[in-house]
C-alpha positions as CSV (number, residue, x, y, z in Angstrom):
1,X,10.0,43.8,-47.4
2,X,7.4,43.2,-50.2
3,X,4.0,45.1,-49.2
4,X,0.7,42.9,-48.3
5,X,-1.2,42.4,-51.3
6,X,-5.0,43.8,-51.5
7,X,-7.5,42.8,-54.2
8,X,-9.5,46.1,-55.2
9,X,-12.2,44.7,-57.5
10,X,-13.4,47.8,-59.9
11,X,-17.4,47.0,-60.0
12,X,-18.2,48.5,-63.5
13,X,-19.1,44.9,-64.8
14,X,-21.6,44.5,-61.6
15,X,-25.4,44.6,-62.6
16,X,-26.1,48.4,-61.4
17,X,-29.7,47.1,-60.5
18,X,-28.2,45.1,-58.0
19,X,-25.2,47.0,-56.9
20,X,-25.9,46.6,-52.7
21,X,-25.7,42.7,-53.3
22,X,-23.0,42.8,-55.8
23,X,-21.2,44.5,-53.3
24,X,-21.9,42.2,-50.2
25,X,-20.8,39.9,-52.4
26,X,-17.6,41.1,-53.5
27,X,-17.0,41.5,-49.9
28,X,-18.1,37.7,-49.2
29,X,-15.4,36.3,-51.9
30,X,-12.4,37.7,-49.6
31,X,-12.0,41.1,-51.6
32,X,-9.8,43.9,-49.5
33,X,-11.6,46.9,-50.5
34,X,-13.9,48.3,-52.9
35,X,-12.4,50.3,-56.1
36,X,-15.2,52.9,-57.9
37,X,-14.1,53.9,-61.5
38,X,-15.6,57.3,-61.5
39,X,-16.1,58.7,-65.1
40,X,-17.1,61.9,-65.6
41,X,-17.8,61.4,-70.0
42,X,-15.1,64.4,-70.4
43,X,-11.8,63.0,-69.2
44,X,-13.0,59.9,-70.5
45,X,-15.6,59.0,-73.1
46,X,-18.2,57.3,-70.0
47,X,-20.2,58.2,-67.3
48,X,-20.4,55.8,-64.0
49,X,-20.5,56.6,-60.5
50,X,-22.0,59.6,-59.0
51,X,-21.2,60.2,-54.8
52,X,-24.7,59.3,-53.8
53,X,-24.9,56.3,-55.6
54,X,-21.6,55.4,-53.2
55,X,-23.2,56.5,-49.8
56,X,-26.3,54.5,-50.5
57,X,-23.7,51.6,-50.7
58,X,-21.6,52.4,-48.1
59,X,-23.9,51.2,-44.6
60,X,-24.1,47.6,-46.6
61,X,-19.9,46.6,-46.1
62,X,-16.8,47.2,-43.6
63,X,-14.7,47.4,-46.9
64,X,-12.9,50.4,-47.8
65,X,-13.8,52.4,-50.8
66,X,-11.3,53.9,-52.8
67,X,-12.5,56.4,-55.8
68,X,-10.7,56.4,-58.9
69,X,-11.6,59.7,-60.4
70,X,-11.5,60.1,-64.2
71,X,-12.5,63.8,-64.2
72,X,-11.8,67.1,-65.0
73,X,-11.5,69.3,-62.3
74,X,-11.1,66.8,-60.0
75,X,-10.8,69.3,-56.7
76,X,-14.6,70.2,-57.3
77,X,-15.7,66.8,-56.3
78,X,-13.2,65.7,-54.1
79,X,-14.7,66.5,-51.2
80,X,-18.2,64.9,-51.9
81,X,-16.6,61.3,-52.7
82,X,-14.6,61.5,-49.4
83,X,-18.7,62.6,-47.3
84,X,-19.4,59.4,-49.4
85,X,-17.3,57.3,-47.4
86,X,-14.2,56.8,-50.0
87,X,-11.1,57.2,-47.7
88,X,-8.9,56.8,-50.4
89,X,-9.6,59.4,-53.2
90,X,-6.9,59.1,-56.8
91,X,-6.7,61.9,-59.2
92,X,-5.3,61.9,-62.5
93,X,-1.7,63.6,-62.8
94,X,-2.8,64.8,-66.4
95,X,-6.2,66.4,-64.9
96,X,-4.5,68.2,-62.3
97,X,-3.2,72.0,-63.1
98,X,-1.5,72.1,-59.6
99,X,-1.2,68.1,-58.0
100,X,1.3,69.1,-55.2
101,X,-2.5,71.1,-54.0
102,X,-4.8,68.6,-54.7
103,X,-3.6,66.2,-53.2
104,X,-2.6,68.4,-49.8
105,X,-6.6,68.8,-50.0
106,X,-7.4,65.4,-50.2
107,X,-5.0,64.9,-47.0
108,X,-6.7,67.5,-45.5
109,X,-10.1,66.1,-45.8
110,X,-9.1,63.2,-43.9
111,X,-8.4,60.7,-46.9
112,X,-5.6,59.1,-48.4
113,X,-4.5,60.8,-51.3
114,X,-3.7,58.6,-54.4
115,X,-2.1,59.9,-57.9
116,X,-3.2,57.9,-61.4
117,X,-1.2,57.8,-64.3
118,X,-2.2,57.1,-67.9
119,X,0.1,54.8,-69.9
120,X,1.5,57.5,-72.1
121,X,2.3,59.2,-68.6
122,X,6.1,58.7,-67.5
123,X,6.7,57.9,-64.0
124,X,8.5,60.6,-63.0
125,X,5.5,62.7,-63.3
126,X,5.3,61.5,-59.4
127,X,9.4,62.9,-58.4
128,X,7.9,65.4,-56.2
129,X,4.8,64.5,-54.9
130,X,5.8,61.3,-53.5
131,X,5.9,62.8,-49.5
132,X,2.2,63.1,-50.5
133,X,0.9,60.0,-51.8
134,X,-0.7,56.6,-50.5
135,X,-0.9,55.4,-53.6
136,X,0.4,55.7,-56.6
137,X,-2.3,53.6,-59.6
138,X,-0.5,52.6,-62.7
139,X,-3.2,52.0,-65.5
140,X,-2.6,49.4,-67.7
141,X,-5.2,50.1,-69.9
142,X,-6.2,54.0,-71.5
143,X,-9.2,54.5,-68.8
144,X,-12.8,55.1,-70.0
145,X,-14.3,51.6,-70.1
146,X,-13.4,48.0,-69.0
147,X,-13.1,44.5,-70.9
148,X,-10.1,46.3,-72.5
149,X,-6.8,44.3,-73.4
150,X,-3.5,44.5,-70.9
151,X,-0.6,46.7,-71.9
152,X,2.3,44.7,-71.3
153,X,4.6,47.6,-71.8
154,X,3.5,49.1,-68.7
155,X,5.2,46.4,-66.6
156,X,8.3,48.2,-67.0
157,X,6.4,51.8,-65.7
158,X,5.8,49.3,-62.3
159,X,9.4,48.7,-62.3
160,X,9.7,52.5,-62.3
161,X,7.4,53.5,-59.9
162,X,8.2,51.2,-57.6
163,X,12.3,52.7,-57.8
164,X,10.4,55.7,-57.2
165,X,8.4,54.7,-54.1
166,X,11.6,53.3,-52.6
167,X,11.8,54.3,-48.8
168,X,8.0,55.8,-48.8
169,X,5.1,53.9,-47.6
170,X,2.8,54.3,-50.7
171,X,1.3,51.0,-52.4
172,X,1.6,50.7,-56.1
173,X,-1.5,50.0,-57.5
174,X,-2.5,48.6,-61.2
175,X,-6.0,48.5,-63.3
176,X,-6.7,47.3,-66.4
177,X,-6.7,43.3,-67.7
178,X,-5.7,42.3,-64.6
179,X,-6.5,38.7,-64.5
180,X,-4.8,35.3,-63.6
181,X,-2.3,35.4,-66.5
182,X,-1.1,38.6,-66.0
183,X,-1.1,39.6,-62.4
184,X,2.3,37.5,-62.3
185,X,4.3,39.9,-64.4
186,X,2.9,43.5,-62.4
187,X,3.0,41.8,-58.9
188,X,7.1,40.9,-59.7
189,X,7.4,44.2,-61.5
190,X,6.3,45.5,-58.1
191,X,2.7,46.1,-57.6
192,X,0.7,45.2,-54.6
193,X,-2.9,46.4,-54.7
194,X,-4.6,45.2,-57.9
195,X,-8.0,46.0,-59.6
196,X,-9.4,43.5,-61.4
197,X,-12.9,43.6,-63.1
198,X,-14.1,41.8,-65.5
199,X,-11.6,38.8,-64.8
200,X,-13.4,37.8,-61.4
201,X,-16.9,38.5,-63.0
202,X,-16.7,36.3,-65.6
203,X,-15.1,33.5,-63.8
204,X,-18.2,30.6,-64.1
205,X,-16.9,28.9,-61.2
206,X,-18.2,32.2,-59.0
207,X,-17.0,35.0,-57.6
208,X,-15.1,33.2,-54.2
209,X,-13.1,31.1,-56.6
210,X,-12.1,33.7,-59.2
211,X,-11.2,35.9,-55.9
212,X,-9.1,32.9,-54.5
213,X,-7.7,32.2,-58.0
214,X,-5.9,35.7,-58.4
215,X,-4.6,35.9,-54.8
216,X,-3.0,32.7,-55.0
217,X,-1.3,33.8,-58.8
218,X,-0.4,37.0,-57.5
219,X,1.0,35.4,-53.9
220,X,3.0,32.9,-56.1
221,X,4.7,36.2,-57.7
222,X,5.7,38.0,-54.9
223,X,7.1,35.0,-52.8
């Protein structure tokens, strides 16, 4: 039986001046939770979110935060992102020396713990951690920025993962171009939580529409 799908909007294309509205907002249009893209400018070439910036956030919504962190060392700042109010927390496979740990820790801190993989990542990297995992986040797009173009060939990693996951109760998330015409193709391929930025943002018929739009092309998929 196919997972419920959840639309996790990534809000780097949000005006940061505004972020408390942008947020209420996003939660207005129908979203399911909140994704953070936090960059660290070593793991990836940008710098984004920082935990307090989410706290001050957090009183505005009843969404849950998840936080996506592109970081080295992600184990020193795990903790602070979960005080923050992100009860899902994903680390990188490839910035993780020991990810069977990390993600115990995260576990043990009371969040759900989440593994992201790069595209030049195989799928198998997540064999033996799957006991562990809520969520496994299939980039489709190198991380670092957004606007970028959708890598088709990742639809096939989906497929893989989603073998993988077989039997375990771990959504199979995807990020990057995700947008009406290609939410079809990851949703059959197997995915059920999608991030989509600047695809709903730039909709100019608004933010409830563009929301309404993707659900319905990713519904149409999975049915």
């Amino acid at each position: 039986m196919a997972r419920p799908l959840s639309i996790a909007p990534s809000v780097l294309p949000v005006d940061f001046s505004r972020l408390g509205d942008e947020i209420m907002a996003l939660e207005k249009a129908g979203v399911d939770l909140i994704h953070w893209d936090v960059m660290d400018g070593v793991f990836v070439p940008n710098l984004t979110f920082g935990p307090d910036v989410i706290a001050s956030t957090r009183p505005l919504v009843d969404l849950e935060f998840e936080a996506h962190l592109m970081v080295v060392e992600p184990d020193r700042l795990v903790e602070r992102y979960v005080e923050a109010g992100c009860s899902t927390v994903l680390v990188h496979a490839e910035a993780c020396d020991h990810l069977h740990r990390t993600l115990t820790y995260i576990a043990d801190l009371g969040a759900t713990p989440g593994v992201a993989l790069n595209p030049h990542t195989p799928a198998e990297v997540i064999r033996n951690v799957r006991d562990l995992v809520g969520v496994v986040l299939v980039m489709t797009v190198n991380p670092g920025f957004g606007g970028q173009s959708y890598i088709e060939t990742m639809e096939s990693k989906v497929v893989e993962v989603t073998s993988l996951l077989d039997g375990y109760d771990c959504a199979v998330e995807v990020d990057g171009g995700i947008g009406p015409t290609t939410v079809g193709a990851v949703v059959a391929a197997g995915a059920d939580r999608l991030v989509s930025g600047s695809a709903l943002f730039r909709d100019d018929k608004g933010l409830e529409h563009a929301v309404a739009d993707l659900r319905a092309h990713a519904e149409a998929a999975q049915a």
